[in-house]
PyMOL CGO cylinders between C-alpha atoms (Angstrom):
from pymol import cmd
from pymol.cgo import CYLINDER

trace = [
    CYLINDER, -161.79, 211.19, 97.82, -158.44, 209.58, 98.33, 0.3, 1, 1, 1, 1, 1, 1,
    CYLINDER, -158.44, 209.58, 98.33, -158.04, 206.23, 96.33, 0.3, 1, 1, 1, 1, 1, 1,
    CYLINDER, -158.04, 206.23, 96.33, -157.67, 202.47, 97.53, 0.3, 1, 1, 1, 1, 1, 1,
    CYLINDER, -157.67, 202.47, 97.53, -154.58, 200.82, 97.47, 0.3, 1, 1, 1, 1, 1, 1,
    CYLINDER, -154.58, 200.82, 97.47, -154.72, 196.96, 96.47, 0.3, 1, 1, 1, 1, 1, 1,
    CYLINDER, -154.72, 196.96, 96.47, -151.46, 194.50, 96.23, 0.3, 1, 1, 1, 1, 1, 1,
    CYLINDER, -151.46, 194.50, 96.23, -150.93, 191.16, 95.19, 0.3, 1, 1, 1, 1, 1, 1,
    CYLINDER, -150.93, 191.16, 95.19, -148.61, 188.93, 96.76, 0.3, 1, 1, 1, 1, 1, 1,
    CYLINDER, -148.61, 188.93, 96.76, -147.17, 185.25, 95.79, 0.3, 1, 1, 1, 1, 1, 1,
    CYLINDER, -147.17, 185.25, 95.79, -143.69, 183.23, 94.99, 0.3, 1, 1, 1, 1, 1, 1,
    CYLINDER, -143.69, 183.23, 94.99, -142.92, 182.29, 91.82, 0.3, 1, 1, 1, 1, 1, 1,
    CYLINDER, -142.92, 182.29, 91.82, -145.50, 180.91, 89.18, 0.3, 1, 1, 1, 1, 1, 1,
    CYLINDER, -145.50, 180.91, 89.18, -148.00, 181.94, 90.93, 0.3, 1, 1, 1, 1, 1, 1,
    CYLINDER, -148.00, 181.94, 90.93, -150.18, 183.92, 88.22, 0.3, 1, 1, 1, 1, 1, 1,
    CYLINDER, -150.18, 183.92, 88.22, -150.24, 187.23, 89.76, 0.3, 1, 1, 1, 1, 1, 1,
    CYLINDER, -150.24, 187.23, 89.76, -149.83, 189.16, 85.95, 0.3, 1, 1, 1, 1, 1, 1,
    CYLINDER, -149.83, 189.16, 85.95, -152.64, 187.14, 85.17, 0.3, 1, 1, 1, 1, 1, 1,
    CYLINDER, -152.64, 187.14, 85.17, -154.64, 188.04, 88.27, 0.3, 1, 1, 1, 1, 1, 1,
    CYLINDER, -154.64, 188.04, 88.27, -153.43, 191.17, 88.21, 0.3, 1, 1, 1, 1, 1, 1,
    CYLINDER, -153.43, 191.17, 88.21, -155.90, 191.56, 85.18, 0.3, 1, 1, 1, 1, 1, 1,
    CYLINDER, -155.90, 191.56, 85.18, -158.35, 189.87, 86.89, 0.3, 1, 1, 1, 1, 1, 1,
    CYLINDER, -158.35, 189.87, 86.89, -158.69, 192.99, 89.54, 0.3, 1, 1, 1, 1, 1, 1,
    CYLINDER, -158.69, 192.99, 89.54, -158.55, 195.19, 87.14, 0.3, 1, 1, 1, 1, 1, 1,
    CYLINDER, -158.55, 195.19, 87.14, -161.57, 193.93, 85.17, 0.3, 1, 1, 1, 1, 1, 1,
    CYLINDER, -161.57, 193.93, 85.17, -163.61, 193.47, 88.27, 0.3, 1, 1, 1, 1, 1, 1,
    CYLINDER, -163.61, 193.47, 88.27, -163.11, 196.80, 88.95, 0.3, 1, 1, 1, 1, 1, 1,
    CYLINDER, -163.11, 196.80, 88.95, -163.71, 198.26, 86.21, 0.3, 1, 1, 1, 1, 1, 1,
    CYLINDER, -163.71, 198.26, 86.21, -167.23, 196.60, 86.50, 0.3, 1, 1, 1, 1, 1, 1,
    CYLINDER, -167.23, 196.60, 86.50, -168.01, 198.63, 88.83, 0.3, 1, 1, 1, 1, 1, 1,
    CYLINDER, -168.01, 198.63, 88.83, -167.00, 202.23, 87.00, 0.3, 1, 1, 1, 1, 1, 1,
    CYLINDER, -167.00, 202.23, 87.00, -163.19, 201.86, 88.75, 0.3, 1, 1, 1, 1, 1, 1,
    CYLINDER, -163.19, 201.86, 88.75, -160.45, 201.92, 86.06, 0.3, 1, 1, 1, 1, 1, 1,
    CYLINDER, -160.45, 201.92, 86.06, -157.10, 201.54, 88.41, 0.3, 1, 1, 1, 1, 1, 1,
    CYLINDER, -157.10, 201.54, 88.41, -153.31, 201.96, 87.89, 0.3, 1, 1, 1, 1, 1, 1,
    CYLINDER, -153.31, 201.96, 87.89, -151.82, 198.81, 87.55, 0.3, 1, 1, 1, 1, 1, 1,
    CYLINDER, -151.82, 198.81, 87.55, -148.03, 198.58, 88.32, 0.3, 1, 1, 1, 1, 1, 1,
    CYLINDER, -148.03, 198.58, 88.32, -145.56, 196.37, 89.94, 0.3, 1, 1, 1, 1, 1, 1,
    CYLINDER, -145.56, 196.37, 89.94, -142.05, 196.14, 92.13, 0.3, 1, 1, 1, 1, 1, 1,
    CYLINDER, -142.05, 196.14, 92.13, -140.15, 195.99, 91.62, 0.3, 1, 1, 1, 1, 1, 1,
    CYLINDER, -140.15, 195.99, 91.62, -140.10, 198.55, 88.74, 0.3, 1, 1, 1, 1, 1, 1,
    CYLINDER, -140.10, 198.55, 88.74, -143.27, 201.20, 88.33, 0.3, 1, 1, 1, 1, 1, 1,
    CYLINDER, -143.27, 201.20, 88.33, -140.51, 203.75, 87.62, 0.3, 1, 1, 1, 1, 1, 1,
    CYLINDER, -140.51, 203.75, 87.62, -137.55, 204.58, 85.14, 0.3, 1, 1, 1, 1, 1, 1,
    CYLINDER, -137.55, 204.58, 85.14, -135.46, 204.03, 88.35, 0.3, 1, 1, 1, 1, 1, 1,
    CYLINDER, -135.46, 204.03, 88.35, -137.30, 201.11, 89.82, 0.3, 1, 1, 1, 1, 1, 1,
    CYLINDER, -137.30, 201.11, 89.82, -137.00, 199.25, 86.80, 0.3, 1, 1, 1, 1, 1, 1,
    CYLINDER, -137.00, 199.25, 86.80, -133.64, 200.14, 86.21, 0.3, 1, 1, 1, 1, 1, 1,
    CYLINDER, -133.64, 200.14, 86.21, -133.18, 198.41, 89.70, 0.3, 1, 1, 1, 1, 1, 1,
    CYLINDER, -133.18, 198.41, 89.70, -135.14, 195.31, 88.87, 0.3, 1, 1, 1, 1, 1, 1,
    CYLINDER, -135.14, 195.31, 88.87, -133.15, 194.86, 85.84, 0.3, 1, 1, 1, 1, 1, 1,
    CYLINDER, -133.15, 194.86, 85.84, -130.00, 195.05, 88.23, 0.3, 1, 1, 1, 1, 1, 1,
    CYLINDER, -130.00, 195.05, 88.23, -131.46, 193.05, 90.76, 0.3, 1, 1, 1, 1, 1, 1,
    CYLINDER, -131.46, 193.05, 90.76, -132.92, 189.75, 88.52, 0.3, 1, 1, 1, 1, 1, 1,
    CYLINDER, -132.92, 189.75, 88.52, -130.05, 189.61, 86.74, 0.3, 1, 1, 1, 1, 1, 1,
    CYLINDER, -130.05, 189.61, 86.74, -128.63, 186.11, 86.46, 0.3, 1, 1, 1, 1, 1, 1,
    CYLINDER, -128.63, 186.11, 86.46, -124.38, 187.51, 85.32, 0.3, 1, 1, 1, 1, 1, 1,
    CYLINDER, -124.38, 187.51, 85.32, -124.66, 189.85, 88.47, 0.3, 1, 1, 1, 1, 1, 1,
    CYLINDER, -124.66, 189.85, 88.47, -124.85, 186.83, 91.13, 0.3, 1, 1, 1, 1, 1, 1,
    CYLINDER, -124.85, 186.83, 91.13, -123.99, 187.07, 93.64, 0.3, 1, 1, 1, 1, 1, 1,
    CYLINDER, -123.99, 187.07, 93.64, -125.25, 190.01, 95.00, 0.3, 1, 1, 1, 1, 1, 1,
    CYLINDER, -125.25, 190.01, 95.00, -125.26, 190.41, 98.93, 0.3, 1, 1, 1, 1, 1, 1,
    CYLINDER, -125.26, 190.41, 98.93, -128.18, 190.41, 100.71, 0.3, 1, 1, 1, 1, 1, 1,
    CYLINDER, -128.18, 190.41, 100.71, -128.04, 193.73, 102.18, 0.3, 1, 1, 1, 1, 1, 1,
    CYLINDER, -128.04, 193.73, 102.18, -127.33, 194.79, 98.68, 0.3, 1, 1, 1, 1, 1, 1,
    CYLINDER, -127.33, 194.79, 98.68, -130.70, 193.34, 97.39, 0.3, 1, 1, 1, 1, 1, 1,
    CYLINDER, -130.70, 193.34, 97.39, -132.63, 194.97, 100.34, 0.3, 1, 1, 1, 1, 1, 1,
    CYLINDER, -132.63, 194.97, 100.34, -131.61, 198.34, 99.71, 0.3, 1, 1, 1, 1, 1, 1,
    CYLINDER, -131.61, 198.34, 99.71, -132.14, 197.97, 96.19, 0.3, 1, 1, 1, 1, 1, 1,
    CYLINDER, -132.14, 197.97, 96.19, -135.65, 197.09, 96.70, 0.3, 1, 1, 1, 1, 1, 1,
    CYLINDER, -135.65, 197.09, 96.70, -136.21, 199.87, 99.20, 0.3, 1, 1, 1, 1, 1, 1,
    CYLINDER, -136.21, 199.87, 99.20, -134.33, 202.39, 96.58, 0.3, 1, 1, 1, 1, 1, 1,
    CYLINDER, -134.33, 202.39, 96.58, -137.16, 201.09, 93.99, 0.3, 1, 1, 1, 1, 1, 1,
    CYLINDER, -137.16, 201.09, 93.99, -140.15, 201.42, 96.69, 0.3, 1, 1, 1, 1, 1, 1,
    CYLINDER, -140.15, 201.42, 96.69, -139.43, 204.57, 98.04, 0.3, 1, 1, 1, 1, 1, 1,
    CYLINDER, -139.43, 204.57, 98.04, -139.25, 206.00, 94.16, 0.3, 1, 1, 1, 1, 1, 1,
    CYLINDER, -139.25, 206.00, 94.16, -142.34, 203.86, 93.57, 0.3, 1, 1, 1, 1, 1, 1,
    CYLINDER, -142.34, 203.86, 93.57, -144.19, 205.33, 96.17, 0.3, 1, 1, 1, 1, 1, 1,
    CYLINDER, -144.19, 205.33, 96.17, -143.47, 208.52, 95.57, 0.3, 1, 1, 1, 1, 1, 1,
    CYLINDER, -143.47, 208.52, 95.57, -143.37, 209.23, 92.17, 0.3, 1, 1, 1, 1, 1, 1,
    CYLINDER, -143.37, 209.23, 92.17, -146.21, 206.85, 91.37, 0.3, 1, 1, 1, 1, 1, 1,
    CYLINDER, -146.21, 206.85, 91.37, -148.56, 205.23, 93.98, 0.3, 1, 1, 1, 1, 1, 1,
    CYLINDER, -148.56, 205.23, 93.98, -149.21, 208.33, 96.20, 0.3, 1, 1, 1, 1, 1, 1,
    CYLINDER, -149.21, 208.33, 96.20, -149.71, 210.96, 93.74, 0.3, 1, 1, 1, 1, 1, 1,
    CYLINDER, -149.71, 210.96, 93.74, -152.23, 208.53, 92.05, 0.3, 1, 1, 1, 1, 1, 1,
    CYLINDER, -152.23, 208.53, 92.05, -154.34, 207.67, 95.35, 0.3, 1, 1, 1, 1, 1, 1,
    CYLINDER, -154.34, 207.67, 95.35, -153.69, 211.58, 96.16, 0.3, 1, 1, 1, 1, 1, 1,
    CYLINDER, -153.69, 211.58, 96.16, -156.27, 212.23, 92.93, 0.3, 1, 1, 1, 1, 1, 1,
    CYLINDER, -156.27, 212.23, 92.93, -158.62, 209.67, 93.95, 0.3, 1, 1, 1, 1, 1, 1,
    CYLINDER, -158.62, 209.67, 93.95, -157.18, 206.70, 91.30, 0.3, 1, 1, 1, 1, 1, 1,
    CYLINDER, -157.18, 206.70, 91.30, -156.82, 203.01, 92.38, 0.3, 1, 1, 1, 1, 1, 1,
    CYLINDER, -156.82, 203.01, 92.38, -154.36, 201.29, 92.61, 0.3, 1, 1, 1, 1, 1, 1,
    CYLINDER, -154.36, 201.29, 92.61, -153.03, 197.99, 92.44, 0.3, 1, 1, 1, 1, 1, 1,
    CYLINDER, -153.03, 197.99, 92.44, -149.63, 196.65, 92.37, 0.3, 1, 1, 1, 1, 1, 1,
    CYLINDER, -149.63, 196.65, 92.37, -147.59, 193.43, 91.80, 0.3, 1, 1, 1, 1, 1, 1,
    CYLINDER, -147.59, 193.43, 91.80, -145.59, 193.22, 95.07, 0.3, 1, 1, 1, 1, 1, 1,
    CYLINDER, -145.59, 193.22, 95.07, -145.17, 195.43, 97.46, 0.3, 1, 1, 1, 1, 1, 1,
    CYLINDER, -145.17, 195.43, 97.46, -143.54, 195.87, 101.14, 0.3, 1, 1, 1, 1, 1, 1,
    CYLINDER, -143.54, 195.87, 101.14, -144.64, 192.03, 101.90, 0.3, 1, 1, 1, 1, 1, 1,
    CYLINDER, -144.64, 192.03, 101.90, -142.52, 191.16, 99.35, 0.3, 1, 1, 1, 1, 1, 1,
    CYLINDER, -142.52, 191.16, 99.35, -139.22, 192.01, 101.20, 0.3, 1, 1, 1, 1, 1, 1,
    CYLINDER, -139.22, 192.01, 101.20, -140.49, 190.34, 104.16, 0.3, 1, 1, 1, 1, 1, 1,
    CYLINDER, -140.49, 190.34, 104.16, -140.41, 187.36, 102.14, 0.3, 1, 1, 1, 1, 1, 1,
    CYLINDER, -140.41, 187.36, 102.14, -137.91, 187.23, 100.13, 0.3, 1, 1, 1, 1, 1, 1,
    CYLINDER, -137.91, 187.23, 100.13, -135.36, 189.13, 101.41, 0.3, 1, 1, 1, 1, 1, 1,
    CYLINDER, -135.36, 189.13, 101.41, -136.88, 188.43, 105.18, 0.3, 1, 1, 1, 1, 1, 1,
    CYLINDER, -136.88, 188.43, 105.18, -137.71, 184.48, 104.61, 0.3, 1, 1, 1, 1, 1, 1,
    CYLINDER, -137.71, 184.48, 104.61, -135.72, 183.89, 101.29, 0.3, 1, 1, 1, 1, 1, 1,
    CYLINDER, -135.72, 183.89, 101.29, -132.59, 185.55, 102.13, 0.3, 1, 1, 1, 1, 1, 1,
    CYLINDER, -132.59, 185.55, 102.13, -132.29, 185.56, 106.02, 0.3, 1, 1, 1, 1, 1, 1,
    CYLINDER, -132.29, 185.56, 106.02, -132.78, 189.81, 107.02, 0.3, 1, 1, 1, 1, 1, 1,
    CYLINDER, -132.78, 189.81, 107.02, -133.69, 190.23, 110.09, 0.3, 1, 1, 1, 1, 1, 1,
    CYLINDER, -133.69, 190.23, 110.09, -137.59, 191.74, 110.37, 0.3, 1, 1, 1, 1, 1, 1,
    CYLINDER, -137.59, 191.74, 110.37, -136.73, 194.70, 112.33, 0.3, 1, 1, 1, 1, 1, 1,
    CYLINDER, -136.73, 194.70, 112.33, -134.69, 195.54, 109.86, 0.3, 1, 1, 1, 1, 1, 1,
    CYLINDER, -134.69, 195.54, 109.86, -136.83, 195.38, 107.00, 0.3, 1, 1, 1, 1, 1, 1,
    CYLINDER, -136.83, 195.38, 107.00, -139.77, 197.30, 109.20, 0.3, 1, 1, 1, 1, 1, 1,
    CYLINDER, -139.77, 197.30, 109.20, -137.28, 199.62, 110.19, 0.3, 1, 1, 1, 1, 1, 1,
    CYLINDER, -137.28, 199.62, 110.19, -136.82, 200.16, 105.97, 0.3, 1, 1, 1, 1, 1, 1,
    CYLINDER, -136.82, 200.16, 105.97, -140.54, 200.42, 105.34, 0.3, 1, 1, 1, 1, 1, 1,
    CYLINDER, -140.54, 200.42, 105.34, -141.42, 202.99, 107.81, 0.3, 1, 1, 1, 1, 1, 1,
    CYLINDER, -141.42, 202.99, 107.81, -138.79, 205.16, 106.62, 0.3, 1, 1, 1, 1, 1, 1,
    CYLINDER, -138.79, 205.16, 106.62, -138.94, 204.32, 103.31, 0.3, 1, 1, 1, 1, 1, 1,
    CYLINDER, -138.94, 204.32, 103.31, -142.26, 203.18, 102.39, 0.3, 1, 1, 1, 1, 1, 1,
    CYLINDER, -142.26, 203.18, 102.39, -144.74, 203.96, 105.39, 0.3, 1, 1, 1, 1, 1, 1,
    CYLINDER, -144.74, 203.96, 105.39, -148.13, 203.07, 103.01, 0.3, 1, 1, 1, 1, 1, 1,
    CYLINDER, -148.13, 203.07, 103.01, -149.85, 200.17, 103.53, 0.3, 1, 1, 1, 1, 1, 1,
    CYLINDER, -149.85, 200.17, 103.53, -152.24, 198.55, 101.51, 0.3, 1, 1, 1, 1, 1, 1,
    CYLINDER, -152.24, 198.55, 101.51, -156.12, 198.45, 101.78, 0.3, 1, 1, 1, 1, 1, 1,
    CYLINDER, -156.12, 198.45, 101.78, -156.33, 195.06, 101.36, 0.3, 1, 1, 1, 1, 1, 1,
    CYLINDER, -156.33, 195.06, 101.36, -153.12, 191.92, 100.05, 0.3, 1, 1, 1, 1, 1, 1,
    CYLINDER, -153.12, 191.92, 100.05, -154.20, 189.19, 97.47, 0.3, 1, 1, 1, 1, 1, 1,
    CYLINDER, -154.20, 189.19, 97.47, -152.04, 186.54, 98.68, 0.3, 1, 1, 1, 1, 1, 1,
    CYLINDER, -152.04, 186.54, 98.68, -151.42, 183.96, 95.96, 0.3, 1, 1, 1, 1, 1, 1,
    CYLINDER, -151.42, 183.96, 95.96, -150.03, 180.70, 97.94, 0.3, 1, 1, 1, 1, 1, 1,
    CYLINDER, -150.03, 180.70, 97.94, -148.40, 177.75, 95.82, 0.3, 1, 1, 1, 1, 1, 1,
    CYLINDER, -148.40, 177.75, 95.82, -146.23, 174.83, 96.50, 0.3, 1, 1, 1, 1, 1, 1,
    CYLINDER, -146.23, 174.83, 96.50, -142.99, 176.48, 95.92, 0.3, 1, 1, 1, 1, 1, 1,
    CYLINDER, -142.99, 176.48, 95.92, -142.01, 172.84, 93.49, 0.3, 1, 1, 1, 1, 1, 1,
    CYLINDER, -142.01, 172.84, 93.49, -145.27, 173.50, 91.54, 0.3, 1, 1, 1, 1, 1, 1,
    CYLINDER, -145.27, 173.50, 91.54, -144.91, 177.04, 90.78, 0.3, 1, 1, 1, 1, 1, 1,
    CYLINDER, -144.91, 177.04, 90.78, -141.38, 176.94, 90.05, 0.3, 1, 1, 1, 1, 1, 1,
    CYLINDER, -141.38, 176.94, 90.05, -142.45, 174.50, 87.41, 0.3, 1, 1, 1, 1, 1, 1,
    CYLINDER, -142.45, 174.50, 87.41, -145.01, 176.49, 86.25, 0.3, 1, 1, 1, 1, 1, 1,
    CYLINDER, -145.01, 176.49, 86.25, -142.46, 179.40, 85.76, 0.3, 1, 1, 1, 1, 1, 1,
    CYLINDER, -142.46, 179.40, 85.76, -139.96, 177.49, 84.02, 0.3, 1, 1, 1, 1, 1, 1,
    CYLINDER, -139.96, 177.49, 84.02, -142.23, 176.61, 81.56, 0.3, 1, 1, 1, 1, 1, 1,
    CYLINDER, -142.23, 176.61, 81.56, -142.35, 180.30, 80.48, 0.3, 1, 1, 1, 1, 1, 1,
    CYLINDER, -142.35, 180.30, 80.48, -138.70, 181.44, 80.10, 0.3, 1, 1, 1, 1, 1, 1,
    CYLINDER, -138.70, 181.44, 80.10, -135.25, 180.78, 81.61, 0.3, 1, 1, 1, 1, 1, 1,
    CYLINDER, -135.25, 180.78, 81.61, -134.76, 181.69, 85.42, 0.3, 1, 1, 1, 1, 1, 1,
    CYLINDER, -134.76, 181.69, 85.42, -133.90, 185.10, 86.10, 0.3, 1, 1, 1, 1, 1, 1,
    CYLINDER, -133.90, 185.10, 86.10, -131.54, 185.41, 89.15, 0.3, 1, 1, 1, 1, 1, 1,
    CYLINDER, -131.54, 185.41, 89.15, -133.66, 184.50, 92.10, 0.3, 1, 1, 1, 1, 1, 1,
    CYLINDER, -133.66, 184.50, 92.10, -135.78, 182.23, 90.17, 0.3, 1, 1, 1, 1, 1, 1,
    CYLINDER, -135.78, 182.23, 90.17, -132.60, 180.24, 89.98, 0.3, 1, 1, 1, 1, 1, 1,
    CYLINDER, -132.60, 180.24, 89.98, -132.74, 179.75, 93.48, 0.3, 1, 1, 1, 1, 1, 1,
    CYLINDER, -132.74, 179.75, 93.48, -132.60, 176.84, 95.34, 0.3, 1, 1, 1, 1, 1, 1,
    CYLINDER, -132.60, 176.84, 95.34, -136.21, 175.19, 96.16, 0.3, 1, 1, 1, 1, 1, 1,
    CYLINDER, -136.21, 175.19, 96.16, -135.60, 175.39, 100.13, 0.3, 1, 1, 1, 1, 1, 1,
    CYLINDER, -135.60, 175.39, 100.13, -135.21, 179.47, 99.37, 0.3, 1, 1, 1, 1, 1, 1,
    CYLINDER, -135.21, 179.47, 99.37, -138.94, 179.60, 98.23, 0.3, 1, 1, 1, 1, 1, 1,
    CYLINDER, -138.94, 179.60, 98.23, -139.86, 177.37, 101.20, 0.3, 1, 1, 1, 1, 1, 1,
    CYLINDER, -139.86, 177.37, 101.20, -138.60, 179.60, 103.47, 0.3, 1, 1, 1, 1, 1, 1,
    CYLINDER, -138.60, 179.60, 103.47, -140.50, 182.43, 100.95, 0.3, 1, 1, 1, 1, 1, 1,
    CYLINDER, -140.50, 182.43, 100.95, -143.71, 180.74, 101.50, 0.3, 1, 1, 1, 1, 1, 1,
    CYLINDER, -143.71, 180.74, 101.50, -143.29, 180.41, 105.05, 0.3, 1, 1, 1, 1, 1, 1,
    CYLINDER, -143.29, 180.41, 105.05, -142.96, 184.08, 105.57, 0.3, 1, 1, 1, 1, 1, 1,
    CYLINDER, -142.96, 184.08, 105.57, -145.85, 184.90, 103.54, 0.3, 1, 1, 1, 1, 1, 1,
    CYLINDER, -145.85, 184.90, 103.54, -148.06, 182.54, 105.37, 0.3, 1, 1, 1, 1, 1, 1,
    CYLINDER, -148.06, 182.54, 105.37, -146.59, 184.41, 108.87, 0.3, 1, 1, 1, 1, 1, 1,
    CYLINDER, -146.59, 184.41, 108.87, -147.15, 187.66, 107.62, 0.3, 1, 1, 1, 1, 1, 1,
    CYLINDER, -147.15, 187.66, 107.62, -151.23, 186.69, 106.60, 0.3, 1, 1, 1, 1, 1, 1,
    CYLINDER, -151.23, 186.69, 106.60, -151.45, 185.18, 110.28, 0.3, 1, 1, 1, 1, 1, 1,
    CYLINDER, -151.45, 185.18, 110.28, -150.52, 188.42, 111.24, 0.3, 1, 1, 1, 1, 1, 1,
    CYLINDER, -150.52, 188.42, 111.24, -152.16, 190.74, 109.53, 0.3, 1, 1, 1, 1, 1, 1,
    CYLINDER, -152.16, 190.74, 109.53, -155.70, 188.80, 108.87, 0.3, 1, 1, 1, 1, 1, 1,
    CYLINDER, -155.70, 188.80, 108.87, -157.51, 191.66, 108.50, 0.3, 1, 1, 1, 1, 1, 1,
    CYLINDER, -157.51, 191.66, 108.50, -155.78, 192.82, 105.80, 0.3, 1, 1, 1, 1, 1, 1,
    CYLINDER, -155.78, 192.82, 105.80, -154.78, 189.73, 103.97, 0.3, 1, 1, 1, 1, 1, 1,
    CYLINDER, -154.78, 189.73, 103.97, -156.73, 187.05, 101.72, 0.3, 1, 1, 1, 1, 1, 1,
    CYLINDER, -156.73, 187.05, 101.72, -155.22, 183.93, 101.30, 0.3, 1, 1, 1, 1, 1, 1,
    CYLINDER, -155.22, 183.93, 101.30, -155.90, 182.50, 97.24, 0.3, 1, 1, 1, 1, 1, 1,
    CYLINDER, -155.90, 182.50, 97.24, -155.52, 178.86, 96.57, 0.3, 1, 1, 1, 1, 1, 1,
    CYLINDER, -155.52, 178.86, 96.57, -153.32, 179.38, 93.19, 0.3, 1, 1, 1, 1, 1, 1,
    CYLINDER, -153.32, 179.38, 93.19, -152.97, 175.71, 92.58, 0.3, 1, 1, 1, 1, 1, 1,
    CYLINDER, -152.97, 175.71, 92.58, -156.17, 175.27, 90.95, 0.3, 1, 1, 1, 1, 1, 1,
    CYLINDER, -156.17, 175.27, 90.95, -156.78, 176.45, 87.00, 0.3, 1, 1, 1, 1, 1, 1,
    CYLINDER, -156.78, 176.45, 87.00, -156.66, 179.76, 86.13, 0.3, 1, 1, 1, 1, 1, 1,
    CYLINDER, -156.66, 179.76, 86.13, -160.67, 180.13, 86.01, 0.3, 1, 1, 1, 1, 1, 1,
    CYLINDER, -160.67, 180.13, 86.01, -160.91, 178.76, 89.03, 0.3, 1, 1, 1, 1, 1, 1,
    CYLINDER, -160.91, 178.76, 89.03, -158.17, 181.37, 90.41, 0.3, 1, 1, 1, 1, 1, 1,
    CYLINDER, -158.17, 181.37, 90.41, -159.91, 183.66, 88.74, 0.3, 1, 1, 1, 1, 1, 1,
    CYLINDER, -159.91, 183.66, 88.74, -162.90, 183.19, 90.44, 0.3, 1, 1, 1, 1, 1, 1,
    CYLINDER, -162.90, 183.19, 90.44, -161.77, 182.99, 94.07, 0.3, 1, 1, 1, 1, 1, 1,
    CYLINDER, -161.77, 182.99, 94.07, -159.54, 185.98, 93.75, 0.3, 1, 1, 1, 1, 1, 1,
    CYLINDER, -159.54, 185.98, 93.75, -162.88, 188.18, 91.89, 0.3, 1, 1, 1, 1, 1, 1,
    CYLINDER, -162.88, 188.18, 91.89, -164.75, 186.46, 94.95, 0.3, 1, 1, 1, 1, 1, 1,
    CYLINDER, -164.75, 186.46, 94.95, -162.08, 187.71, 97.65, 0.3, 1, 1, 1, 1, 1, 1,
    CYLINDER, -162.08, 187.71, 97.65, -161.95, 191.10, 95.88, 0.3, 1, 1, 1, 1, 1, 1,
    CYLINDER, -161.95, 191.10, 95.88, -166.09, 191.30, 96.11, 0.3, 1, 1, 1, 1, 1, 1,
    CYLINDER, -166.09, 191.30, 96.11, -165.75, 190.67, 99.79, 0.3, 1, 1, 1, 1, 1, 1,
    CYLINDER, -165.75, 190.67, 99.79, -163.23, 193.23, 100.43, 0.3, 1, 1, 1, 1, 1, 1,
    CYLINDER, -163.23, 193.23, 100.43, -165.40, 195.87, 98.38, 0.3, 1, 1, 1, 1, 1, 1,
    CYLINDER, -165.40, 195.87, 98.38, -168.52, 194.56, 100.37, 0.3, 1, 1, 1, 1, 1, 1,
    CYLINDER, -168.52, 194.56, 100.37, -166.31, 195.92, 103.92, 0.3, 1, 1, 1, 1, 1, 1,
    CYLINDER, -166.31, 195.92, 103.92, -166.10, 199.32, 102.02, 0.3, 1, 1, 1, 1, 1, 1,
    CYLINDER, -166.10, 199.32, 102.02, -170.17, 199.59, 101.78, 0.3, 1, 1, 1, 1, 1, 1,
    CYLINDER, -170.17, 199.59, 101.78, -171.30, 202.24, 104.22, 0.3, 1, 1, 1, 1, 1, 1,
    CYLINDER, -171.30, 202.24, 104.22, -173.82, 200.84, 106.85, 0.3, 1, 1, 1, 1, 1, 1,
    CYLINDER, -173.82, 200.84, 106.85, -177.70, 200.89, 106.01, 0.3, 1, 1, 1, 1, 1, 1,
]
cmd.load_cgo(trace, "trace")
């Protein structure tokens, strides 16, 4: 049976390594032990790229240039990592995905939809089972992130660049409800915790056949 495909989704400092682990512990509560990778990166190539792409003594980079770069990553992502694992019936669950570029390269950097759609279909046609959206107040979890280590290249960003992040990941859950679930990631990290393990119990819950 062909595996599920979970991503989570959120600006900056908004815990998703930490809920990442979160998933993967649920799951594995219930006898599922899943791949857990990211974007972008996953690959030698992809994190080649993300190296490239967050470095600060590379700005500026052009935004078409940081499009295709992310595609380049996603398409060797996919390919190399994410399909051959659902292919043999693993789980998996990544750190950003396809929603991501809608985002920030989309919202964050000003690239026009079509063109990003236009990307994934050729690029990266796979979507996900079900998006963890983490939403923060872009001041809050910029904060948050500073607080760990220096700003990489688009964490030094101005704040109206993760408004305009937010924004689009707000659009794209209206958009795609079925798919999406919308985590307060404001609160403490238990109480995260709980409402992504709670969101995650739902989606598993859709998955039940009928009695």
């Amino acid at each position: 049976m062909r595996g599920r495909f979970i991503t989570l989704e959120g600006g900056e400092g908004a815990g998703k390594s930490t809920m990442l682990q979160a998933v993967r512990e649920r799951l594995a509560s219930r006898g599922i032990e899943p791949l857990l990778t990211r974007e972008p990166g996953g690959t030698r190539l992809g994190e080649a790229l993300r190296a490239l792409v967050l470095d600060p003594q590379l700005a500026p980079i052009c935004a078409e240039s940081e499009l295709l770069m992310m595609f380049a990553a996603r398409a060797q992502h996919l390919r190399e990592v994410i399909e051959p694992a659902l292919a043999a019936g693993r789980w998996v669950v990544s750190d950003r995905y396809t929603d991501a570029s809608h985002a920030y390269q989309g919202g964050g950097r000003g690239q026009p939809q079509a063109r990003i759609d236009a990307l994934a279909s050729w690029a990266a046609p796979l979507a996900p089972d079900v998006t963890l959206l983490l939403d923060i107040a872009p001041a809050e979890g910029l904060a948050r992130a500073g607080a760990r280590s220096a700003a990489d290249r688009i964490e030094g960003e101005a704040l109206d660049f993760f408004e305009r992040v937010r924004a689009a990941y707000r659009a794209r859950a209206a958009g795609a409800p079925e798919r999406f679930r919308i985590i307060d990631a404001s609160r403490s990290i238990a109480a995260v915790r709980a409402a992504v393990v709670a969101a995650l119990d739902d989606w598993l819950r859709t998955l039940e056949p009928a009695r």
